[in-house]
C-alpha positions as CSV (number, residue, x, y, z in Angstrom):
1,X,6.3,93.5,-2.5
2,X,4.6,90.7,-4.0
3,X,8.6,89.6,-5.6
4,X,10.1,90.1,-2.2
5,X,7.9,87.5,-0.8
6,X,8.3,85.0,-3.8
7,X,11.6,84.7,-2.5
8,X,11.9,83.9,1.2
9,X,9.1,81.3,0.1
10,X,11.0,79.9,-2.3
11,X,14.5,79.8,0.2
12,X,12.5,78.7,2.8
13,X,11.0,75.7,1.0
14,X,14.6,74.1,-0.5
15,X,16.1,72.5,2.6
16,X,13.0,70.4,3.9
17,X,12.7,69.2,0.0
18,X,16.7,68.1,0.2
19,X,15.8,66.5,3.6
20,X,12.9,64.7,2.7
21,X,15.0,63.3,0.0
22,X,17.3,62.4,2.0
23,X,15.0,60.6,4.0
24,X,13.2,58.9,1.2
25,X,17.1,57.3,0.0
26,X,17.9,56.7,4.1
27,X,14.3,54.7,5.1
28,X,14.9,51.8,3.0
29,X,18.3,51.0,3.4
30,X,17.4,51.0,7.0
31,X,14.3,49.0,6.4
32,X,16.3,46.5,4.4
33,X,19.4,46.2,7.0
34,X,16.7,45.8,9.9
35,X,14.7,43.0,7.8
36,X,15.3,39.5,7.6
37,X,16.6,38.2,4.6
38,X,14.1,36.5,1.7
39,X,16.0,33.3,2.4
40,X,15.8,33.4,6.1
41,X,11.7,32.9,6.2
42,X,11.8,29.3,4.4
43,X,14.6,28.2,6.4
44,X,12.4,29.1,9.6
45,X,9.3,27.1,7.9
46,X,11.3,24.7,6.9
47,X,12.8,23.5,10.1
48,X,8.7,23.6,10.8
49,X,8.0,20.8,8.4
50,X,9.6,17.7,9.5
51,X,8.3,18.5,12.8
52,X,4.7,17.9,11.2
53,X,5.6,15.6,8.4
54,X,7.3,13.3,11.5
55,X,3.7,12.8,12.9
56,X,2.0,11.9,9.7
57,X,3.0,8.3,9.8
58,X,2.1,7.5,13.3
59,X,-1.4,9.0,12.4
60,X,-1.7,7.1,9.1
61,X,0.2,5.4,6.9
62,X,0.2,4.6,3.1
63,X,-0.5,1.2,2.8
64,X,-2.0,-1.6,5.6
65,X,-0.2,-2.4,8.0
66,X,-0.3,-6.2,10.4
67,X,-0.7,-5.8,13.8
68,X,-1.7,-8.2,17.3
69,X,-5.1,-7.9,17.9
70,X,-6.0,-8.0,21.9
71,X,-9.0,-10.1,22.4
72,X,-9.9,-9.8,26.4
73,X,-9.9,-13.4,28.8
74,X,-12.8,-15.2,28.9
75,X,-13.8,-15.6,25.2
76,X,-13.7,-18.7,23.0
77,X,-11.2,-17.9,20.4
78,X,-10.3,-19.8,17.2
79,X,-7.0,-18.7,15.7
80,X,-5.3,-20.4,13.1
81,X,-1.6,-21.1,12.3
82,X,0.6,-21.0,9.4
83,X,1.7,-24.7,9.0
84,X,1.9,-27.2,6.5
85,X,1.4,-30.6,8.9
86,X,-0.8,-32.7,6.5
87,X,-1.8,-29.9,4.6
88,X,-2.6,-30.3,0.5
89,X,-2.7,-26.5,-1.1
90,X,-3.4,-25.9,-4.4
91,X,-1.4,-22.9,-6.6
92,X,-3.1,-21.2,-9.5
93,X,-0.2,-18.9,-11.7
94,X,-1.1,-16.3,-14.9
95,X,1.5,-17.0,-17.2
96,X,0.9,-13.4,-18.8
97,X,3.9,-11.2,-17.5
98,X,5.4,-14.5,-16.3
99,X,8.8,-13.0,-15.6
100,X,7.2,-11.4,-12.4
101,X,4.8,-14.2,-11.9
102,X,7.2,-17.1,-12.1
103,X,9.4,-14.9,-9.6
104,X,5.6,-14.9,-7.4
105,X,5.8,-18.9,-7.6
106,X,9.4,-19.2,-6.8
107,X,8.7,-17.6,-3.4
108,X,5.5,-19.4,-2.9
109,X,6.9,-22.5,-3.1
110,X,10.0,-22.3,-1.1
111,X,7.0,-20.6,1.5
112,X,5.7,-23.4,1.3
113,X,8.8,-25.8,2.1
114,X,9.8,-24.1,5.0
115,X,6.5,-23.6,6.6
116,X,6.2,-27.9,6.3
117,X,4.3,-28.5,3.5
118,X,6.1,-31.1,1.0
119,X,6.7,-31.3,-2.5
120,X,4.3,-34.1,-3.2
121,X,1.3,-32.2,-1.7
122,X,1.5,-29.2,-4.1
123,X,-0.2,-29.1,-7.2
124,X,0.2,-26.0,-9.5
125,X,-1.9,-25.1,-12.2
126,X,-0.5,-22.5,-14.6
127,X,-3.3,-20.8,-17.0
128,X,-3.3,-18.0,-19.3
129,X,-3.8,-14.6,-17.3
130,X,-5.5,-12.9,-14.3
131,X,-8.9,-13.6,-16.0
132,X,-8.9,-17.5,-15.6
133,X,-7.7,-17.8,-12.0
134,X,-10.9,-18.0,-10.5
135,X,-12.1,-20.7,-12.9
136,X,-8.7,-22.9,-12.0
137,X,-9.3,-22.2,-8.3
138,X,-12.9,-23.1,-8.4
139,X,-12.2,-26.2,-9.9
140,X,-9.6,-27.4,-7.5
141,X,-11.5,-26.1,-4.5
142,X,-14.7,-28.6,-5.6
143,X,-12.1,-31.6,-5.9
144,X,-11.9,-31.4,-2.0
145,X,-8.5,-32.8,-2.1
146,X,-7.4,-29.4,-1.0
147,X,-7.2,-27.9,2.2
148,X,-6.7,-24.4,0.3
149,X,-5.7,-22.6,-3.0
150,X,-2.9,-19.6,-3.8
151,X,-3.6,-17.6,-6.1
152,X,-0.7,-15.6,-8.4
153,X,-1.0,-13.3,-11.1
154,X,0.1,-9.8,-12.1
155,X,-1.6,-7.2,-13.7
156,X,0.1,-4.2,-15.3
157,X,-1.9,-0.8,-16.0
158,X,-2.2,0.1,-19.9
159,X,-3.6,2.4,-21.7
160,X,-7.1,1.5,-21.6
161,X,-9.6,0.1,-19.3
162,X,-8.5,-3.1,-19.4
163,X,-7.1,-3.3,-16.5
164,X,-10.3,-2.2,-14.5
165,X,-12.1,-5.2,-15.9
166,X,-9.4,-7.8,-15.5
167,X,-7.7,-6.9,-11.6
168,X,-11.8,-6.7,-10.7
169,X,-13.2,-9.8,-12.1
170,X,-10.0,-11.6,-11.0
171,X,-10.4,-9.9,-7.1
172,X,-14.7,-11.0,-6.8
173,X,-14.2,-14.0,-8.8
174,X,-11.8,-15.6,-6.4
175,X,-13.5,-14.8,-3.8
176,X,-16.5,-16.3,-5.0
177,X,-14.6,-19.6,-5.3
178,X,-13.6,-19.3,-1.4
179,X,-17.4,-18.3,-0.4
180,X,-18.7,-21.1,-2.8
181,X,-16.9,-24.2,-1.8
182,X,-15.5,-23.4,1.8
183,X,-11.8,-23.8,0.3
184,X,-9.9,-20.6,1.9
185,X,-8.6,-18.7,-1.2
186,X,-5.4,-16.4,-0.8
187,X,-5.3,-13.4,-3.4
188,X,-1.8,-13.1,-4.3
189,X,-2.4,-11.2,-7.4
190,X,-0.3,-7.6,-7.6
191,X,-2.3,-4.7,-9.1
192,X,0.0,-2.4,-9.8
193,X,1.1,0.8,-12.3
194,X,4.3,-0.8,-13.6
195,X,6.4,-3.1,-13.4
196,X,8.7,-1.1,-10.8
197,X,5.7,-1.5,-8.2
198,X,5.3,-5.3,-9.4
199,X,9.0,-5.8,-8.8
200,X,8.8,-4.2,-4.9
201,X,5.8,-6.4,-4.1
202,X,6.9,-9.8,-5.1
203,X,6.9,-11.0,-1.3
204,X,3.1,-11.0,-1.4
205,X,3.2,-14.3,-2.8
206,X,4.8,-15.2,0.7
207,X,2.2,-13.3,2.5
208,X,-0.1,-15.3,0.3
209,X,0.8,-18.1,1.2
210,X,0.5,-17.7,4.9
211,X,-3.2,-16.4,4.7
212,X,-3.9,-19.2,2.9
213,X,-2.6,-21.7,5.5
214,X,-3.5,-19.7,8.5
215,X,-7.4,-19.4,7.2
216,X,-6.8,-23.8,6.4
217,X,-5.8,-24.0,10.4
218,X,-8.7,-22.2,11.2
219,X,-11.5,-23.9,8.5
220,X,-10.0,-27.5,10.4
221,X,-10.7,-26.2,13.9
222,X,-14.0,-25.2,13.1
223,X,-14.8,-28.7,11.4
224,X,-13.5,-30.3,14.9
225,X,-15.2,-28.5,17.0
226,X,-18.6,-28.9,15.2
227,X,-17.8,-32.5,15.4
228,X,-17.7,-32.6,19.2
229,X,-21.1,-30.2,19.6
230,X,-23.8,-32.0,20.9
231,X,-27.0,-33.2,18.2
């Protein structure tokens, strides 16, 4: 009895193995044809991105930025101007990667002409490197024949920390010549990695140039109107 019952077990127990085989072979072809595709998930976050990346920049941006500045009625405001009318300014230029600094000059100067100021009331000082502007502006600040100083230079980043010392000690120590002798100095001195980045920045000679002047206008109206002040 015991082989009689072997057998209908045995029969009884082959058809749910072939269907379960069957099944296992049918599930994922059905799981794969209902599925998106691999690609089709980054195209969906994809179409995400610019929708985030496009509000970045009216968050923050990468560099500063100018902007008018809204002062409310009622206040006493000083604002200067970028003009040359009677205006003596003083240029200080590194010679040391003078291919981009001579280009820094070029563009000062003709700044300069159209925003008034003549060719006779320019003096420019050329000295070695980055190091020894502040020294050149500080002594043309204490002549007093100068109603302010540009400053142009361009320091490349080496190897070493040279480049720490020199962009720093140029940075404080023409400002120290500004805060020292009440002559506005304009830092138009480009920091940069390479010379690519030098190269894309060579109209903030321009920019320092109009600083310079601007910060002049306003130094002039502050003198007149201490002048008028009663004792």
């Amino acid at each position: 009895m015991s082989d009689g019952l072997d057998q209908p077990r045995l029969g009884v127990n082959e058809e749910p193995e072939e269907e379960r085989r069957e099944d296992v072979w049918e599930d994922p072809e059905a799981e794969t044809d209902s599925e998106p595709e691999p690609d089709e998930e980054p195209e969906a976050d994809d179409e995400d991105v610019p929708a985030e990346e496009d509000e970045l920049p009216r968050l923050r941006g990468p560099e500063h930025a100018g902007g008018d500045l809204e002062i409310p009625d009622g206040y006493g405001v000083i604002e200067g101007e970028p003009t040359g009318n009677r205006r003596a300014v003083g240029i200080v230029v590194a010679r040391f990667n003078g291919e981009l600094t001579g280009e820094l000059l070029r563009r000062a100067l003709d700044e300069l002409e159209r925003l008034g100021v003549g060719r006779e009331a320019v003096t420019v000082i050329p000295v070695p490197g980055a190091f020894e502007l502040p020294l050149a502006a500080m002594a043309l600040a204490k002549t007093r024949r100068y109603s302010c100083i540009v400053a142009l230079g361009a320091v490349i980043r080496g190897e070493t920390p040279h480049f720490e010392y020199v962009a720093s000690e140029a940075a404080s120590g023409l400002q120290l010549a500004g805060l020292e002798t009440g002559v506005p100095v304009a830092f138009g001195v480009l920091t940069v990695e390479n010379e690519e980045q030098a190269r894309a920045r060579l109209d903030k000679a321009p920019e320092a140039v109009r600083t310079a002047l601007e910060m002049a206008d306003v130094f002039s109206q502050l003198r007149a109107a201490a002048g008028t002040q009663p004792a």
